[in-house]
C-alpha positions as a printed NumPy array, in Angstrom:
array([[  0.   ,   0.   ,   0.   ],
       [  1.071,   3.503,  -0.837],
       [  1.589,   5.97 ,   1.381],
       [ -1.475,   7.939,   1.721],
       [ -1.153,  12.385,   1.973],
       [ -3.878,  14.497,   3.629],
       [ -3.783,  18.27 ,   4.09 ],
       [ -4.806,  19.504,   7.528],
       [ -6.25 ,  22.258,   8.55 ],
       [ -3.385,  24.429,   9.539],
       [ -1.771,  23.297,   5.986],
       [  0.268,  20.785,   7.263],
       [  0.463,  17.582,   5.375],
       [ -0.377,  14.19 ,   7.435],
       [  1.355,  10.964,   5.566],
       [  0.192,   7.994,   6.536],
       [  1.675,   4.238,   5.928],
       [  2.114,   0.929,   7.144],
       [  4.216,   0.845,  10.623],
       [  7.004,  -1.279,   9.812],
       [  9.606,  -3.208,  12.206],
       [ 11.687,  -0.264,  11.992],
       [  9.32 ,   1.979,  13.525],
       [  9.081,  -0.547,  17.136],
       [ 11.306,   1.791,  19.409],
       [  9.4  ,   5.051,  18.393],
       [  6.155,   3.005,  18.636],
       [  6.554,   2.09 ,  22.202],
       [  7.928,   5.745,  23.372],
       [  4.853,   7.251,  21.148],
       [  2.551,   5.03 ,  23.378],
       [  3.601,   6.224,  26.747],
       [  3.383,   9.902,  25.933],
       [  0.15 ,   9.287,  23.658],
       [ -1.307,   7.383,  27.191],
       [ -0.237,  10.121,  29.63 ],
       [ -1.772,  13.03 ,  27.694],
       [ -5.669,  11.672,  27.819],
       [ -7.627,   9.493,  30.271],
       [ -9.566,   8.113,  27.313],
       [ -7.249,   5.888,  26.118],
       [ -6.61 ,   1.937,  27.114],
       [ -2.87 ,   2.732,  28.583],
       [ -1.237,   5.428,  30.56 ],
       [  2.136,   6.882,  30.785],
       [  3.555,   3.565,  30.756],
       [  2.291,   2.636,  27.662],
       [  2.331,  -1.191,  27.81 ],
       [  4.01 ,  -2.255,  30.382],
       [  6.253,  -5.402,  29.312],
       [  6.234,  -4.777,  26.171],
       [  9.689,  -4.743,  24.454],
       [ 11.122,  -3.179,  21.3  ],
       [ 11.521,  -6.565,  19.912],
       [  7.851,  -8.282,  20.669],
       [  6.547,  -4.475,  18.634],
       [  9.406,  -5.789,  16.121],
       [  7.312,  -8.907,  15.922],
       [  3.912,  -7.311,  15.84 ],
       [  4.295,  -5.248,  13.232],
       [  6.011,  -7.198,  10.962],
       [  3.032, -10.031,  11.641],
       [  0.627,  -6.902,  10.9  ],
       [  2.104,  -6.303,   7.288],
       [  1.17 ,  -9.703,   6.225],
       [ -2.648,  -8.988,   6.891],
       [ -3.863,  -8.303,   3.477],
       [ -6.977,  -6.731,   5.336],
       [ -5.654,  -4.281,   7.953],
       [ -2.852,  -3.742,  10.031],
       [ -0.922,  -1.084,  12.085],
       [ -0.608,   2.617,  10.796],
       [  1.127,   5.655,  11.538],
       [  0.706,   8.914,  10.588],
       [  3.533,  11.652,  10.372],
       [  3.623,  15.393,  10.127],
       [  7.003,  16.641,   9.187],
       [  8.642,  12.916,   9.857],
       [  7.622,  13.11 ,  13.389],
       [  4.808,  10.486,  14.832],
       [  1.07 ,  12.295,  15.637],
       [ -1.01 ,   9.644,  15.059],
       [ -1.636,   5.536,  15.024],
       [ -4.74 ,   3.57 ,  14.302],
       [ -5.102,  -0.522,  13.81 ],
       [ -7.482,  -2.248,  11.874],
       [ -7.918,  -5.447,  13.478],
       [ -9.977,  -8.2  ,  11.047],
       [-11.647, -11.057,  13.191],
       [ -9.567, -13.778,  13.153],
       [-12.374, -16.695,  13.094],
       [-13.196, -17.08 ,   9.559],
       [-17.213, -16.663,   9.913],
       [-16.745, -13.306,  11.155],
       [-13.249, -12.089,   8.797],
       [-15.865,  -8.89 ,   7.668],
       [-15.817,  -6.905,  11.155],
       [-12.66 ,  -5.829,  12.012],
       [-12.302,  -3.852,  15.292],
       [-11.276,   0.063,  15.294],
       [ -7.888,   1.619,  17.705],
       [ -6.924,   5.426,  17.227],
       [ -4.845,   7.543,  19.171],
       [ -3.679,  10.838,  18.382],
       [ -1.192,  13.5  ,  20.503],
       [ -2.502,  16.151,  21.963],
       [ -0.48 ,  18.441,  20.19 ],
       [ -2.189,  17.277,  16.998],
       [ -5.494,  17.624,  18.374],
       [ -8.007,  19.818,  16.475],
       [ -6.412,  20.09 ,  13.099],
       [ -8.194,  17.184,  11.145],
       [ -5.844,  14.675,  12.046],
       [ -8.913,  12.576,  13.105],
       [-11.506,  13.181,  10.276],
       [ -8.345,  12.181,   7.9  ],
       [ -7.552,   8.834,   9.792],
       [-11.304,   8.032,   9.69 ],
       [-11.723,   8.872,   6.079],
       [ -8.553,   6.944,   5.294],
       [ -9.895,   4.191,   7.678],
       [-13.022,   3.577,   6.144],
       [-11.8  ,   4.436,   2.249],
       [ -9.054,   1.391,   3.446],
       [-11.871,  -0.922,   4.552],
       [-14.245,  -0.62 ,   1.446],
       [-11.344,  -1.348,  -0.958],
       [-10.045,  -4.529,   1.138],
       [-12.975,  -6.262,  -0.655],
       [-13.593,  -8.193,   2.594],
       [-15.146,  -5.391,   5.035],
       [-18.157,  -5.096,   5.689],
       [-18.568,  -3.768,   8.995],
       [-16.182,  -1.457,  11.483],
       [-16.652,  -1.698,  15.022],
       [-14.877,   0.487,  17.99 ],
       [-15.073,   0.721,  21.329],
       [-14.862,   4.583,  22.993],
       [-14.987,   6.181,  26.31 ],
       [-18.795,   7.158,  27.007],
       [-17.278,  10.679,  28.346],
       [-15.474,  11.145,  25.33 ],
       [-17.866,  13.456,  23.72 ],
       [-15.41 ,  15.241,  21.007],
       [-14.581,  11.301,  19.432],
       [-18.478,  10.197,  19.665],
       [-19.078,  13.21 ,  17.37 ],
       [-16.448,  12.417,  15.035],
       [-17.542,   8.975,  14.806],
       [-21.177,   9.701,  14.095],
       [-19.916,  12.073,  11.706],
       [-18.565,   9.474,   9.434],
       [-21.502,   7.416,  10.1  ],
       [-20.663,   5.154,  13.301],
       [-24.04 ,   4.63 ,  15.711],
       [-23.838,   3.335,  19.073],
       [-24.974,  -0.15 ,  19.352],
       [-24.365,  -0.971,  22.816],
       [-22.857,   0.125,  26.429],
       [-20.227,  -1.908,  28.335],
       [-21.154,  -0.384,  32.101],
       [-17.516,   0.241,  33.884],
       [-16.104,  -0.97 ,  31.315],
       [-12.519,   1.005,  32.125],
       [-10.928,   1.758,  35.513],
       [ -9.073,   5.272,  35.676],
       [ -7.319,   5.713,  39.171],
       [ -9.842,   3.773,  40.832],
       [-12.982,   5.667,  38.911],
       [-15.464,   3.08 ,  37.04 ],
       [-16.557,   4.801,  33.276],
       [-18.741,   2.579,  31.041],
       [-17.393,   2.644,  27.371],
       [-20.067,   2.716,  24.138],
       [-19.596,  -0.09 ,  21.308],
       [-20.319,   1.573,  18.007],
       [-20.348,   0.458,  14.63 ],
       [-19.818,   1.102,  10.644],
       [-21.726,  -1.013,   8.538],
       [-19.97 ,  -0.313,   4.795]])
């Protein structure tokens, strides 16, 4: 796949591609500082604890064989702003749904970088041949990413209740979906 060029709103161009092995080490320090900016995330300033350069080695390079998805960065000026994942089902029944992950930093936050990752997202998924269906889960708090989602068509299809822990505070998290 191509790399793929989107013009934000302050001008700046967003590129994204595939993450490849080479990008492990800047993966794993992109996770802690992506975790420690935003409660609405999975991790927190420690990333993923455990989690060595070489296992991300592994991951990604497993991700590049999925003909369906994968892991993706996106760079502004060569520097990492944004990652997403577009995880297919593994069971062969269900190989159409494949589950959503985003993050952006907060620096980044505001200029499009979103709306481009979705519209890349979901352009991505159509063309795979095999998608038919997107599903995410997101923070039920997180009203600025429930708008974006509905925006580009995502509804709400359930509610996982304290779903997430944050510093010993229970928040339920919505499952929404894309049917393509």
């Amino acid at each position: 796949m191509p790399q793929m060029k989107y013009t934000l709103k302050d001008g700046r161009t967003l590129v994204f591609s595939r993450a490849q092995k080479e990008d492990a080490a800047e993966m794993l320090d992109y996770l802690k500082q992506v975790g420690s900016e935003t409660d609405f995330l999975l991790m927190d300033e420690n990333g993923f604890p455990g989690l060595t350069v070489e296992m991300e080695e592994r991951f990604l390079e497993s991700n590049l064989q999925c003909e369906s998805g994968g892991m993706f960065v996106g760079r502004i000026g060569g520097e990492l702003c944004c990652t997403f994942s577009i995880e297919p089902h593994p069971r062969e029944r269900m190989k159409h749904i494949a589950r959503l992950g985003i993050t952006v930093l907060k620096k980044y936050w505001h200029i499009g970088a979103g709306s481009a990752m979705m519209e890349f997202i979901i352009a991505y998924a159509r063309e795979t041949g095999v998608l038919r269906s997107l599903w995410l889960e997101v923070h039920a708090d997180n009203d600025r990413a429930i708008a974006l989602y509905e925006r580009f068509g995502f509804r709400t299809v359930g509610r996982y209740t304290n779903a997430v822990c944050v510093r010993g505070a229970y928040f339920d998290q919505l499952a929404m979906e894309l049917l393509l």
